[in-house]
ZATILUM-286116 format. One line per field, with one value per residue (C-alpha): x, y, z; residue number from 1. Coordinates in steps of 0.25 Angstrom, whole numbers. Layout:
<gudos>
u: (X/...) $
v: (Y/...) $
w: (Z/...) $
k: (NUM/...) $
</gudos>
This chain:
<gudos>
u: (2/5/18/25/21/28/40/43/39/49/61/56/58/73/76/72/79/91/93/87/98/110/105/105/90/91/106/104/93/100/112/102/98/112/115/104/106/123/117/110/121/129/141/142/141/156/161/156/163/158/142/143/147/136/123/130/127/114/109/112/105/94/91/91/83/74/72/71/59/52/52/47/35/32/31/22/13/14/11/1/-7/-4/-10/-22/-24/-24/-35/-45/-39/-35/-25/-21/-16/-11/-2/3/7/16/21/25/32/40/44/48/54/64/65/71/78/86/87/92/104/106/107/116/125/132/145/158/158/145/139/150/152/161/170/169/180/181/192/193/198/206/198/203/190/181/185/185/172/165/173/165/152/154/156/146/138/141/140/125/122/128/120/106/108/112/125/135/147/160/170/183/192/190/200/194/197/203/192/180/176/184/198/194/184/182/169/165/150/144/131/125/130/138/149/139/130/143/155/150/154/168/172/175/164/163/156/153/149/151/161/157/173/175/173/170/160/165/163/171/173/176/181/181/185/175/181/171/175/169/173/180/175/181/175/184/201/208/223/233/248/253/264/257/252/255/250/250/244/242/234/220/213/202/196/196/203/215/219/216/223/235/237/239/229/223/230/229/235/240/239/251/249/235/236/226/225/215/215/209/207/194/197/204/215/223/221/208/211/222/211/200/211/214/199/199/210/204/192/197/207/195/186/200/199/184/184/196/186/176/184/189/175/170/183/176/164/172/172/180/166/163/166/168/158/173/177/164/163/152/149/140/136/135/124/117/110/119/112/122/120/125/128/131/117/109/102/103/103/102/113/125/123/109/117/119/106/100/107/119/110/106/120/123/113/118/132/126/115/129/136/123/121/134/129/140/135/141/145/147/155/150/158) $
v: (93/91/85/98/106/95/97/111/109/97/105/118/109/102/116/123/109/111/124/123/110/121/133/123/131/131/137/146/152/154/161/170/175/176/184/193/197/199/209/217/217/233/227/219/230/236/223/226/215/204/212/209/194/194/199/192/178/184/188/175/166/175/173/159/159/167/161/147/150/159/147/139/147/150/135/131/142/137/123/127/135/123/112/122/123/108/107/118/113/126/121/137/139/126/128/142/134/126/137/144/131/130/145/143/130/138/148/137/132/146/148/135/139/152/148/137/147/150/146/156/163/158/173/181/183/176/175/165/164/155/149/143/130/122/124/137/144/134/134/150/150/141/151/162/154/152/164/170/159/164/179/175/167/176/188/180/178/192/193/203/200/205/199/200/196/189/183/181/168/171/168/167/165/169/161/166/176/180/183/191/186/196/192/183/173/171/162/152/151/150/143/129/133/131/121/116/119/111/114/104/109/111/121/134/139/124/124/108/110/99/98/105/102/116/120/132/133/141/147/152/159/168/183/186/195/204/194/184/184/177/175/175/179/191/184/172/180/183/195/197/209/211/217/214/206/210/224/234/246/252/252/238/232/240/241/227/227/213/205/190/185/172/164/156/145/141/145/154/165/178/190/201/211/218/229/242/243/233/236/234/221/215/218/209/200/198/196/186/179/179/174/163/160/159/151/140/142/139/126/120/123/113/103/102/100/92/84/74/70/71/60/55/56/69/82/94/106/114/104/99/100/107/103/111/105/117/111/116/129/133/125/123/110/112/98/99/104/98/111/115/130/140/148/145/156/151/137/143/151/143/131/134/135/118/115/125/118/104/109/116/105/96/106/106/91/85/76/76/80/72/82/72/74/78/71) $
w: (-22/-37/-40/-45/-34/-24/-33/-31/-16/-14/-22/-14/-1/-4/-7/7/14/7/10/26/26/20/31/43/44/60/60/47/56/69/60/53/68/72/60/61/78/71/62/72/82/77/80/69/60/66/56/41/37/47/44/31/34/42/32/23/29/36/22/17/26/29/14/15/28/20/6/15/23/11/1/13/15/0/0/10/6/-9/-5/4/-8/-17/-7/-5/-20/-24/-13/-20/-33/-37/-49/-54/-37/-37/-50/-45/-33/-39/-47/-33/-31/-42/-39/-26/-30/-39/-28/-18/-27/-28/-15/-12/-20/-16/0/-4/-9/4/0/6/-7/-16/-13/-18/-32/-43/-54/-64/-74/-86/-93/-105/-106/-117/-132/-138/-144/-140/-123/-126/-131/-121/-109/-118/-114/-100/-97/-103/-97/-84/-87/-91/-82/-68/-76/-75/-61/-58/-56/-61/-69/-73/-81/-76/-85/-98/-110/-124/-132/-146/-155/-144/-129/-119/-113/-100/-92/-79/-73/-60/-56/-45/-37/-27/-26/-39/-36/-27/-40/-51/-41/-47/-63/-58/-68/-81/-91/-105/-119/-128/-142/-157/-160/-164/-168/-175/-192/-189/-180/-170/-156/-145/-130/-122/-107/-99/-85/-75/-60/-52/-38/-28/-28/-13/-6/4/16/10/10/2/6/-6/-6/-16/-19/-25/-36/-50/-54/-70/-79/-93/-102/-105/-118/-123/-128/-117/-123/-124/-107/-106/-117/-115/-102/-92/-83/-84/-71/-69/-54/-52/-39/-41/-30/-35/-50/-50/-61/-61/-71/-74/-86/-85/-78/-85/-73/-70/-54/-54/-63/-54/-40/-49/-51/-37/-32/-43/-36/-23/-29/-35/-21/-13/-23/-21/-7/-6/-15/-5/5/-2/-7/10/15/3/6/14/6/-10/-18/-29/-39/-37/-44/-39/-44/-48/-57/-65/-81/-85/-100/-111/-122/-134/-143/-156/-155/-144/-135/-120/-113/-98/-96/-80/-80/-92/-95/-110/-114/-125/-123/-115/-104/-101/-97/-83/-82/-69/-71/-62/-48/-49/-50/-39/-30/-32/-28/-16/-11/-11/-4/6/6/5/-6/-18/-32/-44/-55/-68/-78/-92/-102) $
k: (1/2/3/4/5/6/7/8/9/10/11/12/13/14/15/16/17/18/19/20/21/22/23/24/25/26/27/28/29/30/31/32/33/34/35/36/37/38/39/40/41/42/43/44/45/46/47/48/49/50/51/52/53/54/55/56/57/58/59/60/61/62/63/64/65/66/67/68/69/70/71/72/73/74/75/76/77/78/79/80/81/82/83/84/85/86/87/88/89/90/91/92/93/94/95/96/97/98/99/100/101/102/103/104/105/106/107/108/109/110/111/112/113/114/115/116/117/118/119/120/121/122/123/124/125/126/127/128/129/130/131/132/133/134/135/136/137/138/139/140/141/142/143/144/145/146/147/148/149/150/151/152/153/154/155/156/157/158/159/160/161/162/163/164/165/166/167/168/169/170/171/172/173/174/175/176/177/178/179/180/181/182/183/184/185/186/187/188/189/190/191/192/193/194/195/196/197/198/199/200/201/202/203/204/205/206/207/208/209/210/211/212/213/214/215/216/217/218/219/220/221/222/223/224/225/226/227/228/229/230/231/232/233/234/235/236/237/238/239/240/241/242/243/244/245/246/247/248/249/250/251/252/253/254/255/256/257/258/259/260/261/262/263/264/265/266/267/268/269/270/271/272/273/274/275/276/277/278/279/280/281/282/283/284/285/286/287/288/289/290/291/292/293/294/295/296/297/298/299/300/301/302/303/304/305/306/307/308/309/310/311/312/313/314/315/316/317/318/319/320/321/322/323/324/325/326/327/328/329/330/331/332/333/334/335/336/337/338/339/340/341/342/343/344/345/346/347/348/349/350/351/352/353/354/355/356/357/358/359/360/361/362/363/364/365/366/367/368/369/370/371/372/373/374/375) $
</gudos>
């Protein structure tokens, strides 16, 4: 078999062991039968709740089980054709075989990713929300970018998005914003933007021409849904309202119905403004806080069983810089990922899933992955 086609075979069969390996194949099995005598017993159905819990799993691991065994026999069979085709020295056959590779190759490679994301939340939706860091115009602008990046990005991949809530920067940008990003798995494929993110470029707003170093901030978290509670006293909240920035007419700039809540034990601030009545902008607020609550709780869950194996070198996927260089002709460098694009919302455009891979074959294989710094 030509080189190229042992490529795509070899990357097609890391793929299936990795994901048989994060199944346990034999238990995944016996669960999905389990599951499937649950959902034919009637009595289950007395419980909508615990129903749904359960053809929520089954449907996931069904669809792993699934995507497993197709890949595997569209394999086979494709190698089997190509093997058959070198034989009679069919060149044309042999050629669209390989192509069938590299097909399913990127097929696996999809999958793979998708079944990884099994995480307690990496199903539900997201928010992400942006902040500018120290830099006036320039951090502004660069917040402006990101999110627009993202809003791209999640629209590509066929998400919905909502803005939540949103604060424009004097001369350009935005000071902050606050996206809702609804579809499968969303906050699975985002949760490792969480970070600080870093431009690098000549400065559009500076007569000089020099060149400017800018920050923003990015939160992801999960939305909670109602299988999920999350435990908060009232009385450890602030609750503020104001009136809303921005255009919007004459209700919502003279009215205050824009609410930002304060956790005070942990410092953690959510707001709202998009909505016309300040009820339905305080109950955004409050699922907001939850959110946020819940994604805490989760990553003290991480750091507790990564406890054992942490080291002094690594770095944390929540606390990596991720730099972009801004060159001539608009050109953005991604420099955590190396891949230079034309227009800054194509930077994420496919170049998110790699990165989520490496995070999730570590979580799988317990091997560390060493995040560098980019000064």
């Amino acid at each position: 078999m030509r080189a190229e086609a042992q490529a795509h075979v070899d990357s097609i069969r890391d793929a299936l062991a990795l994901l048989r390996r994060f199944l346990n194949w034999d238990q995944a099995l016996r669960r999905l039968d389990e599951l499937n005598a649950r959902v034919e017993d009637q009595a289950l159905w007395n419980d909508p709740k615990a129903a749904q819990e359960v053809m929520r799993e089954r449907r996931r691991l069904d669809e792993a089980v699934t995507a497993t065994r197709a890949i595997e026999s569209e394999l086979d069979g494709t190698v089997e054709l190509i093997e058959l085709a070198e034989a009679e020295g069919d060149e044309e056959l042999a050629a669209e075989g390989t192509q069938s590779l590299a097909e399913l190759a990127t097929r696996a490679q999809q999958d793979k990713v998708k079944a990884l994301l099994a995480g307690e939340a990496d199903a539900n939706d997201t928010y992400i929300e942006v902040n500018a860091g120290a830099g006036g115009t320039e951090s502004q602008d660069w917040a402006g970018m990101l999110s627009r990046m993202y809003t791209r990005w999640a629209e590509r991949h066929g998400l919905k998005v909502e803005l939540i809530d949103s604060h424009a920067g004097e001369q350009a940008g935005l000071k902050s914003a606050t996206l809702l990003l609804k579809g499968e798995n969303a906050y699975g494929y985002a949760k490792t933007e969480s970070g600080v993110h870093r431009l690098v470029r000549i400065s559009p707003y500076d007569s000089a021409a020099r060149r400017h170093t800018s920050f923003a901030s990015v939160w992801v978290y999960p939305v909670v849904d109602d299988n999920i509670e999350v435990d908060y006293n009232e009385s450890d909240l602030r609750i503020d309202t104001y009136r809303a920035s921005g255009a919007g007419g004459q209700h919502i700039n003279t009215t205050d119905s824009a609410v930002r809540i304060t956790h005070i034990p942990t410092g953690i601030v959510v707001q709202c403004q998009n909505q016309r009545s300040q009820h339905k902008n305080k109950a955004e607020a409050y699922n907001q806080l939850r959110a946020r609550l819940y994604e805490l709780e989760l990553q003290k869950r991480e750091q507790a069983a990564n406890a054992e194996n942490a080291t002094k070198t690594d770095i944390g996927w929540g606390h990596q810089i991720r730099s972009y260089v801004l060159q001539p002709y608009q050109l953005v460098k991604d420099l955590r990922t190396g891949v230079t694009s034309t227009a800054p919302g194509d930077v994420l455009d496919g170049d998110l899933d790699p990165f989520m891979a490496a995070a999730l074959s570590q979580r799988v294989t317990g091997e560390k992955v060493a995040v560098e710094d980019v000064d």
